[in-house]
DSSP file (Angstrom, degrees, kcal/mol; ACC not computed):
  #  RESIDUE AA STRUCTURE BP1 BP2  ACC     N-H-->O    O-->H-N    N-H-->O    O-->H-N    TCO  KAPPA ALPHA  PHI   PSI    X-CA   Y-CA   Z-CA
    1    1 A X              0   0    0      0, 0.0     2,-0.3     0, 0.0    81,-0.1   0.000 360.0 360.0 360.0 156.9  -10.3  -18.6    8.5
    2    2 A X    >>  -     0   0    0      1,-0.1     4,-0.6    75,-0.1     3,-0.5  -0.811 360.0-116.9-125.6 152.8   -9.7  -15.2    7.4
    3    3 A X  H >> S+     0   0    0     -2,-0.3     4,-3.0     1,-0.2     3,-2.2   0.917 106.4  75.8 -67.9 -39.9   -8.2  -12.3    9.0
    4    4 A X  H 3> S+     0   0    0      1,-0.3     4,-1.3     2,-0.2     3,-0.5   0.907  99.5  49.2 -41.4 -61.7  -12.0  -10.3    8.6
    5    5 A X  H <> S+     0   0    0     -3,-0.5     4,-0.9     1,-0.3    -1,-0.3   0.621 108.9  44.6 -79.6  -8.2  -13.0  -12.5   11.5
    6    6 A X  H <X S+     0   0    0     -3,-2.2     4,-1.3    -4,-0.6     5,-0.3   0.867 120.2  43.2 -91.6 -39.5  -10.3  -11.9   13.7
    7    7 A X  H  X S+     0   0    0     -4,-3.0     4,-2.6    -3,-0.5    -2,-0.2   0.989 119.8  47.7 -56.6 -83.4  -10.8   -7.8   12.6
    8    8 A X  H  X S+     0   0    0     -4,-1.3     4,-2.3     2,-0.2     5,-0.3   0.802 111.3  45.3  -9.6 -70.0  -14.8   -8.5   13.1
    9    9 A X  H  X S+     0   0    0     -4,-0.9     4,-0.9     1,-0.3    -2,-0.2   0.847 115.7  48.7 -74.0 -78.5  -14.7  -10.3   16.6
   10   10 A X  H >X S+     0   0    0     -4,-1.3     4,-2.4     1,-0.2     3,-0.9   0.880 113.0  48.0 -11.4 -72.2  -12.0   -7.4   18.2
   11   11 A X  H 3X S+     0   0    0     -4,-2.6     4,-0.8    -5,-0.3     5,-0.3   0.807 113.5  47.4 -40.2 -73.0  -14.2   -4.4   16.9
   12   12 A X  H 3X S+     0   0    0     -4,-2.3     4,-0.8     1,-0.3    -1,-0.2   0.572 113.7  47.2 -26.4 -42.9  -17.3   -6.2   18.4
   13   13 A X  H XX S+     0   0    0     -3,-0.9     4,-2.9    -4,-0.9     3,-1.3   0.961 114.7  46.7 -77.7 -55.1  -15.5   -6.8   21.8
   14   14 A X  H 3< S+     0   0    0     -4,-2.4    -2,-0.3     1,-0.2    -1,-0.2   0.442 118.5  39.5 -89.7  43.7  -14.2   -3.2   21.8
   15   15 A X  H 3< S+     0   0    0     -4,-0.8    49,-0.4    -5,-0.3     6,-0.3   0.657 113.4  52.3-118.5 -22.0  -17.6   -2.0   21.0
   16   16 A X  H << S+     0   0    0     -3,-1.3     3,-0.2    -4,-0.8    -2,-0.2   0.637 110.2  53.9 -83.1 -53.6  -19.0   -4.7   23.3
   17   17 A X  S  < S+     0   0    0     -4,-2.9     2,-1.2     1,-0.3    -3,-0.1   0.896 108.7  50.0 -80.2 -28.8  -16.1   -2.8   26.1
   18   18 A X  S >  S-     0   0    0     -5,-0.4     3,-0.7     3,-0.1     2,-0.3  -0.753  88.4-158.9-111.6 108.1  -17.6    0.9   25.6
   19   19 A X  T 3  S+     0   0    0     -2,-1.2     3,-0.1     1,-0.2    -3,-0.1  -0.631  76.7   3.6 -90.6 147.0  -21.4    0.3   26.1
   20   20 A X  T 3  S+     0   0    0     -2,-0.3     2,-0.3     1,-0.2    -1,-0.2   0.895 101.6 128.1  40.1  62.3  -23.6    2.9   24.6
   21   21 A X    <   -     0   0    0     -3,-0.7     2,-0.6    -6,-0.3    43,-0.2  -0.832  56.2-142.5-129.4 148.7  -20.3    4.7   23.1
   22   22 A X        -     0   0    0     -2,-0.3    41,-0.2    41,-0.1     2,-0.2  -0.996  23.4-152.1-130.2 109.4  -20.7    5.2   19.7
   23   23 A X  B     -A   62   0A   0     39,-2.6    39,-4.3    -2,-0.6     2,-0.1  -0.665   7.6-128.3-112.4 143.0  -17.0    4.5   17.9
   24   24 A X     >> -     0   0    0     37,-0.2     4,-2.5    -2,-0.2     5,-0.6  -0.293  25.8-121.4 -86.2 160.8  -15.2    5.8   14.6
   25   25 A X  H  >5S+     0   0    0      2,-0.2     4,-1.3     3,-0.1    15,-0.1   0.838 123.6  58.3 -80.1 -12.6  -13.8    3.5   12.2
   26   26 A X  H  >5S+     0   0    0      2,-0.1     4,-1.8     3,-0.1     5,-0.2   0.991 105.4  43.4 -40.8 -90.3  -11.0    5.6   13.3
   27   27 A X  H  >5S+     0   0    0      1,-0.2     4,-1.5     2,-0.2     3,-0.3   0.748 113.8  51.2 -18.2 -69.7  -11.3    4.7   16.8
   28   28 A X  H >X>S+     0   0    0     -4,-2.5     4,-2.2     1,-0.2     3,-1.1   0.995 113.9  43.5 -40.7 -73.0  -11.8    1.0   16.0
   29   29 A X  H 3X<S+     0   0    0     -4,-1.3     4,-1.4    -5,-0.6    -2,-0.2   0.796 110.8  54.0 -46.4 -29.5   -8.6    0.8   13.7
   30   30 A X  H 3<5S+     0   0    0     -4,-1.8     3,-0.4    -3,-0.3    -1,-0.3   0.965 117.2  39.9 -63.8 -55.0   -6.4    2.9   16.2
   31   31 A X  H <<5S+     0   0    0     -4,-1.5    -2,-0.2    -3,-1.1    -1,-0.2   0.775 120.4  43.7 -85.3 -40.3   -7.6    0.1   18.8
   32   32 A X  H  <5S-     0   0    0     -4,-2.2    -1,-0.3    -5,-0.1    -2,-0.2   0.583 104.5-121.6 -69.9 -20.7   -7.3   -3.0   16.3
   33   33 A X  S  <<S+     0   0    0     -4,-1.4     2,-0.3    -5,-0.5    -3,-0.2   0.658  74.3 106.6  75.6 119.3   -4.1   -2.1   14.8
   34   34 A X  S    S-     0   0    0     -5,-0.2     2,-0.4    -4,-0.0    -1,-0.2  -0.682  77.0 -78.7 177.0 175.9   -5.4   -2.0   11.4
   35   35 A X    >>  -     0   0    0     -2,-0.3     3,-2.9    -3,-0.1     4,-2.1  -0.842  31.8-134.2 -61.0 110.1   -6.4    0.2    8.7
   36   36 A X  H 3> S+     0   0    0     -2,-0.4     4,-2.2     1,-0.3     5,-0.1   0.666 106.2  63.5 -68.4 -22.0   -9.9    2.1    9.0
   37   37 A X  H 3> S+     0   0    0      2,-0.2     4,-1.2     3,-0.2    -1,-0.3   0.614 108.3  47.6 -82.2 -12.5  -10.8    1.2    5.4
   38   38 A X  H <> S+     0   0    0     -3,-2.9     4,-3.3     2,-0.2     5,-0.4   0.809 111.1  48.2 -85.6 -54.5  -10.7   -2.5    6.8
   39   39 A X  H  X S+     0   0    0     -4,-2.1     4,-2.3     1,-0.2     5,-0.4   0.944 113.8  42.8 -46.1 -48.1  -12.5   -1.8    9.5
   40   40 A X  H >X S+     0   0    0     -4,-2.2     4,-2.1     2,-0.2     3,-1.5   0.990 113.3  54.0 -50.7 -59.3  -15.1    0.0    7.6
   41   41 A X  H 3X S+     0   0    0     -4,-1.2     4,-1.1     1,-0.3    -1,-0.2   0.930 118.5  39.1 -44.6 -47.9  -15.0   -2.9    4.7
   42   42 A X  H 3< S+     0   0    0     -4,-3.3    -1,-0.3     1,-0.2    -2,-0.2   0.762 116.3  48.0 -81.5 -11.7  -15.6   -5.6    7.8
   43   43 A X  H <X S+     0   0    0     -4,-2.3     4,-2.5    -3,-1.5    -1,-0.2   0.568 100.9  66.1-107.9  -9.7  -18.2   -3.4    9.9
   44   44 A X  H  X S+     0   0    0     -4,-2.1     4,-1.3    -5,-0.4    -2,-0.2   0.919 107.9  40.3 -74.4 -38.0  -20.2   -2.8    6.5
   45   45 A X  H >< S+     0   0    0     -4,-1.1     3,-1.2     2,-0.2     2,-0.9   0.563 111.0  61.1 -95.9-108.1  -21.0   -6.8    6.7
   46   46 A X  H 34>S+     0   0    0      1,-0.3     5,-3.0     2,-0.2     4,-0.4  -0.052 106.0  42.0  70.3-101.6  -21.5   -6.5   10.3
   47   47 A X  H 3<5S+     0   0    0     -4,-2.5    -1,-0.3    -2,-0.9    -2,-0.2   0.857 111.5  53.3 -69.9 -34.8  -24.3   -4.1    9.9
   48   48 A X  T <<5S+     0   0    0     -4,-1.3    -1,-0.2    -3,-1.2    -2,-0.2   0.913 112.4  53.5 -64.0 -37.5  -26.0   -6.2    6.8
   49   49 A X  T   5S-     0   0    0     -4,-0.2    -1,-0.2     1,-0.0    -2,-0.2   0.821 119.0-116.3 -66.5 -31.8  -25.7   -9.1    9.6
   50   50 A X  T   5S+     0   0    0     -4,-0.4    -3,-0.2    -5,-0.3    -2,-0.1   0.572  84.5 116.8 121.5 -11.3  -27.5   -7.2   12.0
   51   51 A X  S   <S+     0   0    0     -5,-3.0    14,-2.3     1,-0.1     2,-0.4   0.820  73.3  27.0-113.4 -56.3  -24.3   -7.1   14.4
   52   52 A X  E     -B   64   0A   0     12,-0.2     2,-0.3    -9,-0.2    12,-0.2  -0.817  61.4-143.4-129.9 154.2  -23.6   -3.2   14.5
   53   53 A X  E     -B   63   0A   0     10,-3.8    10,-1.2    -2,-0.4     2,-0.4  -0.747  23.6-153.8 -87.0 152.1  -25.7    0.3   14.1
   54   54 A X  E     -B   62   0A   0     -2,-0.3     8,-0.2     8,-0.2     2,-0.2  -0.982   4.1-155.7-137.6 144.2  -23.7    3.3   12.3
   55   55 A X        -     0   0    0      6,-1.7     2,-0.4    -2,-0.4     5,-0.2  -0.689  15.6-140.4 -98.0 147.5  -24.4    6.9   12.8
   56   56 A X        +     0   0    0     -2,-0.2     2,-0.2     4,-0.2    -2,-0.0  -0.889  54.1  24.5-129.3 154.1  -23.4    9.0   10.2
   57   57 A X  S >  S-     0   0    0     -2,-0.4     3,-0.9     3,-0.1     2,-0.5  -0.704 104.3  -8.4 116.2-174.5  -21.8   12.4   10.5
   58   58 A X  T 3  S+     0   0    0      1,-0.3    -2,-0.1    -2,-0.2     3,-0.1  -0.849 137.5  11.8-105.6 129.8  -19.7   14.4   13.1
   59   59 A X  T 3  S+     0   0    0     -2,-0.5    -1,-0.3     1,-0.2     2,-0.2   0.787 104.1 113.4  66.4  37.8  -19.7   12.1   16.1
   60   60 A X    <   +     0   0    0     -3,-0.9     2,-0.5    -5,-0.2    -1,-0.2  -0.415  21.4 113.0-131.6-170.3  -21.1    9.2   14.4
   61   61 A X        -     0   0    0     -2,-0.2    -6,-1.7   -37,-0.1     2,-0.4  -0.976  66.2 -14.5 143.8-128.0  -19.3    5.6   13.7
   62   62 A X  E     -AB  23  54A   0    -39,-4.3   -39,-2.6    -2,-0.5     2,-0.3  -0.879  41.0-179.5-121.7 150.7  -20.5    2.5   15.4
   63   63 A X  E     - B   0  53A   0    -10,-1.2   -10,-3.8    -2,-0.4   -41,-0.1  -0.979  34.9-100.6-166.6 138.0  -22.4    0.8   17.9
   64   64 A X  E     - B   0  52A   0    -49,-0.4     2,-0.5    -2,-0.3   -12,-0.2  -0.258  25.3-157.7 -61.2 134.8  -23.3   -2.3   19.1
   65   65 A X        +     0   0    0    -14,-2.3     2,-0.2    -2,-0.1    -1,-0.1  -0.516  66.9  11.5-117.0  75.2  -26.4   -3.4   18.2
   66   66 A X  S    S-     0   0    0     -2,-0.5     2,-0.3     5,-0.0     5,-0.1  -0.826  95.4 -75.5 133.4-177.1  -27.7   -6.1   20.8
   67   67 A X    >   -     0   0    0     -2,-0.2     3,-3.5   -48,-0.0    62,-0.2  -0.818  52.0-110.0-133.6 144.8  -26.3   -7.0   24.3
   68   68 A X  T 3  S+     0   0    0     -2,-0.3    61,-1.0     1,-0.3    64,-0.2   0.062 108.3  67.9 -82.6  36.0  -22.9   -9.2   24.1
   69   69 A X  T 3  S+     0   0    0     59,-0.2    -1,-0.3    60,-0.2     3,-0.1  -0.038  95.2  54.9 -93.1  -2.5  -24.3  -12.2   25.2
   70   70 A X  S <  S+     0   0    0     -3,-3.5     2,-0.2     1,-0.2    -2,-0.1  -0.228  92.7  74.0-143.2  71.1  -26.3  -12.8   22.4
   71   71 A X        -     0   0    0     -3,-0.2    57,-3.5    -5,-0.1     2,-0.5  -0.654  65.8-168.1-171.8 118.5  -23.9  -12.5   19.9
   72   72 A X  B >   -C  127   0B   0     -2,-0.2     3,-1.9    55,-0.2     4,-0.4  -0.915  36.2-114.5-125.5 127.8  -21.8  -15.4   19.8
   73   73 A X  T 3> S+     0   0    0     53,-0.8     4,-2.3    -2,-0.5    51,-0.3   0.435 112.9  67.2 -36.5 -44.4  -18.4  -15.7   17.7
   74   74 A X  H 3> S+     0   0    0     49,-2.9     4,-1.8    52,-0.4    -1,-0.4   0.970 106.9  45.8 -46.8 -66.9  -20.3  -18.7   15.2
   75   75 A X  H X> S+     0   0    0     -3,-1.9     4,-2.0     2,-0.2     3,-0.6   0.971 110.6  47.7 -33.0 -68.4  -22.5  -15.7   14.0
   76   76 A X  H >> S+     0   0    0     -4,-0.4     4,-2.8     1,-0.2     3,-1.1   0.911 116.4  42.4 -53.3 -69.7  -19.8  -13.5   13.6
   77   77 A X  H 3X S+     0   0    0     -4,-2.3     4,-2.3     1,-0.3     5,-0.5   0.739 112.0  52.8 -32.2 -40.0  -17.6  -16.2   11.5
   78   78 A X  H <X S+     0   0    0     -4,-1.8     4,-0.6    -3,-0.6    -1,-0.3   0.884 113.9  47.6 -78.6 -31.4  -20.7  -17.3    9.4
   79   79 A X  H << S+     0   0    0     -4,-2.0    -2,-0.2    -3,-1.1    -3,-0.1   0.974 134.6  10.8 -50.6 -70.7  -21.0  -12.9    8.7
   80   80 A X  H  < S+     0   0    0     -4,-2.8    -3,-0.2    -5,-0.3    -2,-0.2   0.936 136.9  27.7 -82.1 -53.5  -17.1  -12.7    7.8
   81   81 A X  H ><  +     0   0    0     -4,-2.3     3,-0.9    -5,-0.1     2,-0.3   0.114  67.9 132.2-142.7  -3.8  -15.7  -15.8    7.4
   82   82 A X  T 3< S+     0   0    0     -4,-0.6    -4,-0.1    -5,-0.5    35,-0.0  -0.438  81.6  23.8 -72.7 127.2  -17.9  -19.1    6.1
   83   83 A X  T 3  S+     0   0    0     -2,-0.3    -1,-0.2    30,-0.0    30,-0.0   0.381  98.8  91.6 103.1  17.9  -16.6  -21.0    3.6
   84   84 A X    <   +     0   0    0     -3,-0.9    -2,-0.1     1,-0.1     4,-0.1   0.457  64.9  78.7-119.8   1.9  -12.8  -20.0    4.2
   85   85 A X  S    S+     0   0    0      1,-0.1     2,-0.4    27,-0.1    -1,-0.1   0.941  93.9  66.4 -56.8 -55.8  -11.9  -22.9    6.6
   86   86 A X  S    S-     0   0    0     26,-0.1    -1,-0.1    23,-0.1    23,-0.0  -0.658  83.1-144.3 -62.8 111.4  -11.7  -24.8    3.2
   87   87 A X        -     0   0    0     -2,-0.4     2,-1.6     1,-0.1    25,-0.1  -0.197  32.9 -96.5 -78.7 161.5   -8.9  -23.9    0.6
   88   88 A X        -     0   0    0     -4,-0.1     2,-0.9     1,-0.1    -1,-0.1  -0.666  41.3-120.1-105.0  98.1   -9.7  -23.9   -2.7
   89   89 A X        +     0   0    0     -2,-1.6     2,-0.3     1,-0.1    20,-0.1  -0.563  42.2 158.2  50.8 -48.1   -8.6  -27.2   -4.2
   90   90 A X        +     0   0    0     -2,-0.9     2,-0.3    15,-0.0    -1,-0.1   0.019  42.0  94.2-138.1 -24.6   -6.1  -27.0   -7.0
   91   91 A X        +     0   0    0     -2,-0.3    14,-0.3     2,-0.0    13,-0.3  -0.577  68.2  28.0-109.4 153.2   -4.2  -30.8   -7.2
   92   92 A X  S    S-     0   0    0     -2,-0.3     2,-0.5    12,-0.1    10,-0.1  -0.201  75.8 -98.4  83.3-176.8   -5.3  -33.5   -9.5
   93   93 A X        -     0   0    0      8,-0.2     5,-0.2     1,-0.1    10,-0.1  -0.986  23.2-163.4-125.5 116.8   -6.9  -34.1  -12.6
   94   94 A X  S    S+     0   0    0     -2,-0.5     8,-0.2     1,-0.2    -1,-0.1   0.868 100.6  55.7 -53.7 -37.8  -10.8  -35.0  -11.9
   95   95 A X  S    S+     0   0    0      6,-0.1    -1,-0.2    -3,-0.1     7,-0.1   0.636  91.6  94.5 -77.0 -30.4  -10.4  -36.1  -15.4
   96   96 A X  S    S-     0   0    0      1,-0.2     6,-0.2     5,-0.1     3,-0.1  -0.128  76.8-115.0 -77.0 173.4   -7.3  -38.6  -14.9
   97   97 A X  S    S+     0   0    0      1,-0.2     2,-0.8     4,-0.1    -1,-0.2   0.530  84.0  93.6 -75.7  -8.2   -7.3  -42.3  -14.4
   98   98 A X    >   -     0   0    0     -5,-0.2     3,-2.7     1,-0.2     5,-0.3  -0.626  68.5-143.0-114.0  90.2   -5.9  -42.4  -11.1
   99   99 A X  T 3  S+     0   0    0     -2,-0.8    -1,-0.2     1,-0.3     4,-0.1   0.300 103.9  53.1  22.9 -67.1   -8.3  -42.5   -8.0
  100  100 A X  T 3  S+     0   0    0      1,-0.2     3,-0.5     2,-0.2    -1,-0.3   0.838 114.2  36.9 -32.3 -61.6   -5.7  -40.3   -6.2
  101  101 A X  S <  S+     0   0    0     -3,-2.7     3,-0.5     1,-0.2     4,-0.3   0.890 120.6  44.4 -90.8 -53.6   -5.5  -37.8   -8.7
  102  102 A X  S    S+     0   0    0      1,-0.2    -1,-0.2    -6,-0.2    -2,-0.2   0.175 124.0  34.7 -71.3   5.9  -10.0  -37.7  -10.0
  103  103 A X  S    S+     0   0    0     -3,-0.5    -1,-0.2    -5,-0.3    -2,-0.2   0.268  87.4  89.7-158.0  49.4  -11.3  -37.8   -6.2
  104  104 A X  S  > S+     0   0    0     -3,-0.5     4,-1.4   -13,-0.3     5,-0.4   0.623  92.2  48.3 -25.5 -60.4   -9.0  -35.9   -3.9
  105  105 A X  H  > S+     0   0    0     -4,-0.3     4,-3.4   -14,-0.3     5,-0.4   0.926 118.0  40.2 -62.0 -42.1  -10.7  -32.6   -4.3
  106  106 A X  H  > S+     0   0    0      1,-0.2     4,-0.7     2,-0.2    -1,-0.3   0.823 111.5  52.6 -82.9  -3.4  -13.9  -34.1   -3.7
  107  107 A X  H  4 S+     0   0    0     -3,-0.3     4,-0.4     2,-0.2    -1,-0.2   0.582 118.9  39.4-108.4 -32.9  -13.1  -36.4   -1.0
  108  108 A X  H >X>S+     0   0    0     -4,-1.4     4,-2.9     2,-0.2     3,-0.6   0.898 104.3  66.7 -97.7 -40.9  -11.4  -33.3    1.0
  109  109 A X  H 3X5S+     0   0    0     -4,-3.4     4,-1.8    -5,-0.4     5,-0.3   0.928 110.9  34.4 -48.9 -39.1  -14.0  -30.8    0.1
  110  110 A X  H 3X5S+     0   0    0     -4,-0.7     4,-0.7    -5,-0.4    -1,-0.3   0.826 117.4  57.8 -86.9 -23.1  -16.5  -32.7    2.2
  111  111 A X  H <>5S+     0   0    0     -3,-0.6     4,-1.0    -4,-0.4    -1,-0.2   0.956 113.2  37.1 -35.3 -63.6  -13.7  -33.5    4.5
  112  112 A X  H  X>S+     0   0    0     -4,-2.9     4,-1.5     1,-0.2     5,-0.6   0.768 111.6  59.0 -92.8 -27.3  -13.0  -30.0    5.1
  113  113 A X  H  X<S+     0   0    0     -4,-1.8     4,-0.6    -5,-0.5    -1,-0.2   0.813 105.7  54.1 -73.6 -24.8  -17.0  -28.7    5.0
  114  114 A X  H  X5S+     0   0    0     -4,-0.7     4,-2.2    -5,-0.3    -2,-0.2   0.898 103.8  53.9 -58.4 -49.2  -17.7  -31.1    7.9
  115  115 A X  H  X5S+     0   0    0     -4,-1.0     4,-3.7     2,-0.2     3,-0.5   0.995 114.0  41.2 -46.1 -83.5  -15.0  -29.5    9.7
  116  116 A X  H  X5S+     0   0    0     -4,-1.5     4,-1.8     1,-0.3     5,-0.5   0.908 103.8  59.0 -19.4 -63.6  -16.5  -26.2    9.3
  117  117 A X  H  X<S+     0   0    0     -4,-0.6     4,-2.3    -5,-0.6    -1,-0.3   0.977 111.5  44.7 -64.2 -36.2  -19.6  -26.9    9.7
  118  118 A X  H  X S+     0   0    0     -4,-2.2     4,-1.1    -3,-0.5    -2,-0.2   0.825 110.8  52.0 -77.7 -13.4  -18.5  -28.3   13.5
  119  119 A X  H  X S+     0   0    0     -4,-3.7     4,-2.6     2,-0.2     5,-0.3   0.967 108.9  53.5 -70.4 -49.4  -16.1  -25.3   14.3
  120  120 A X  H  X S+     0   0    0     -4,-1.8     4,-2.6    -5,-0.3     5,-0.2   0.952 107.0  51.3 -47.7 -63.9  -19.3  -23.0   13.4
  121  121 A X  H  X S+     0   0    0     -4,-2.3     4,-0.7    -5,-0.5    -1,-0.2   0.979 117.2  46.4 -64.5 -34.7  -21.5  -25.2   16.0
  122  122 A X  H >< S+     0   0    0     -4,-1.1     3,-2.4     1,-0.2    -1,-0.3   0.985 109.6  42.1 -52.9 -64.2  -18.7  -24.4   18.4
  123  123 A X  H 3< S+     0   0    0     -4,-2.6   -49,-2.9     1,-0.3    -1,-0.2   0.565 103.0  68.6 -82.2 -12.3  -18.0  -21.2   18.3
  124  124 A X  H 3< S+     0   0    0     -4,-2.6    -1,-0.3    -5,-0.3    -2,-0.2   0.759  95.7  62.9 -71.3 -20.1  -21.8  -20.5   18.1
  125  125 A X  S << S+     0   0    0     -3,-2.4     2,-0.5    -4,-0.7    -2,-0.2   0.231  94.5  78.3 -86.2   5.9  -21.5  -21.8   22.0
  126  126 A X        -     0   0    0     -3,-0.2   -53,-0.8    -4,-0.1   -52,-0.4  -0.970  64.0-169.5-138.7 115.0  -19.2  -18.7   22.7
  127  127 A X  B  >  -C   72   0B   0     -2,-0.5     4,-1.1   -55,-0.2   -55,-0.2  -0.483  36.1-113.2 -91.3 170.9  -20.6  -15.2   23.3
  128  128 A X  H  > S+     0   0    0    -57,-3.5     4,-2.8     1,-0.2   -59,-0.2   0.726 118.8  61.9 -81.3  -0.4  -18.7  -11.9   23.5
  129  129 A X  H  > S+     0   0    0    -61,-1.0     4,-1.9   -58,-0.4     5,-0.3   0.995 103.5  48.4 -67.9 -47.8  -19.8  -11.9   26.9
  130  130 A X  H  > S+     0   0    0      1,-0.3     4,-3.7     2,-0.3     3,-0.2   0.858 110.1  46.3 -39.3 -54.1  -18.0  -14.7   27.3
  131  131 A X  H  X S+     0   0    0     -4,-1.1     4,-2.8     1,-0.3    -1,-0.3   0.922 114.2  51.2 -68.9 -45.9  -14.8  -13.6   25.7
  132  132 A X  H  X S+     0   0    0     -4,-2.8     4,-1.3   -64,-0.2    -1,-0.3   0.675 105.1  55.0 -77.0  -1.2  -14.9  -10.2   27.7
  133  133 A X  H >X S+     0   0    0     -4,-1.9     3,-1.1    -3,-0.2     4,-0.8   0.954 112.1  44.9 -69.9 -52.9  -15.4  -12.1   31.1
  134  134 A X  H >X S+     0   0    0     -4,-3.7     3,-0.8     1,-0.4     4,-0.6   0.909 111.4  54.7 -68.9 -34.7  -12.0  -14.1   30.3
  135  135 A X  H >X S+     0   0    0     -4,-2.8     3,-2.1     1,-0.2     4,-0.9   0.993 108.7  44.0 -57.3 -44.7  -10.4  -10.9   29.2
  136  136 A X  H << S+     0   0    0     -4,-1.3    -1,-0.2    -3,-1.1    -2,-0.2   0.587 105.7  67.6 -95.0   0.5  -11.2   -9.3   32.5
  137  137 A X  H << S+     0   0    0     -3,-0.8    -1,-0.3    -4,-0.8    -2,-0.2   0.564 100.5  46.9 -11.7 -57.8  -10.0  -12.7   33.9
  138  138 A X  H <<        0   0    0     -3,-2.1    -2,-0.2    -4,-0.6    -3,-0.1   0.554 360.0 360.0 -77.0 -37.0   -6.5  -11.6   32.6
  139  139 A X     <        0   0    0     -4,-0.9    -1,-0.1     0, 0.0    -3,-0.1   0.419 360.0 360.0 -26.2 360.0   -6.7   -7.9   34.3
């Protein structure tokens, strides 16, 4: 997992917290702790997902695009974050003689793509309504 989903799923919620508020990448970053040129980077795939609107201009930013119970945190990760559960590889020799050392990589890759693929079915089972009921839970 990558810090982009953690950035994503926080914008979302606090775009998700001001309904029909229209937010700067300013706004966002202030609220995320972050850098607005991340926020922009992560709200740019986002909008290609389908996930946010942007307004352009003075008084323009972002907006939730759909009602937060149908947008559930597996979307958002497959948007930002799919294929990063699995690290990329690097020990053994496919090429050597020793079992250990030619089929590690492939052995984990599928290991680790399984995984994935069942955190994804999960986390598709969790909306951001969900996530803001438990915040207001904590209130």
């Amino acid at each position: 997992m990558n810090s982009e989903y953690t950035i994503a799923v926080h914008s979302l919620l606090y775009l998700a917290y001001l309904p029909d508020h229209m937010a700067s990448s300013e706004e966002i970053a202030r609220n995320v702790c972050t850098n607005p040129a991340r926020i922009r980077k992560v709200m740019s795939c986002l909008r290609k997902h389908g996930m946010v609107n942007t307004r352009e201009g003075v008084g323009g930013g972002y907006i939730l695009n759909g009602l937060p119970a149908e947008i559930s945190l597996g979307r958002i990760y497959h948007s930002v974050s799919y294929g990063t559960l699995k690290p990329n590889w690097c020990s053994g020799d496919p090429l050597e003689t020793c079992p250990v050392s030619s089929h590690t990589q492939e052995v984990m890759d599928e290991i680790l793509s399984e995984a994935e693929k069942h955190y994804e079915e999960y986390l598709t089972t969790i909306s951001l309504q969900n996530v803001l009921e438990k915040i207001n839970r904590c209130l």
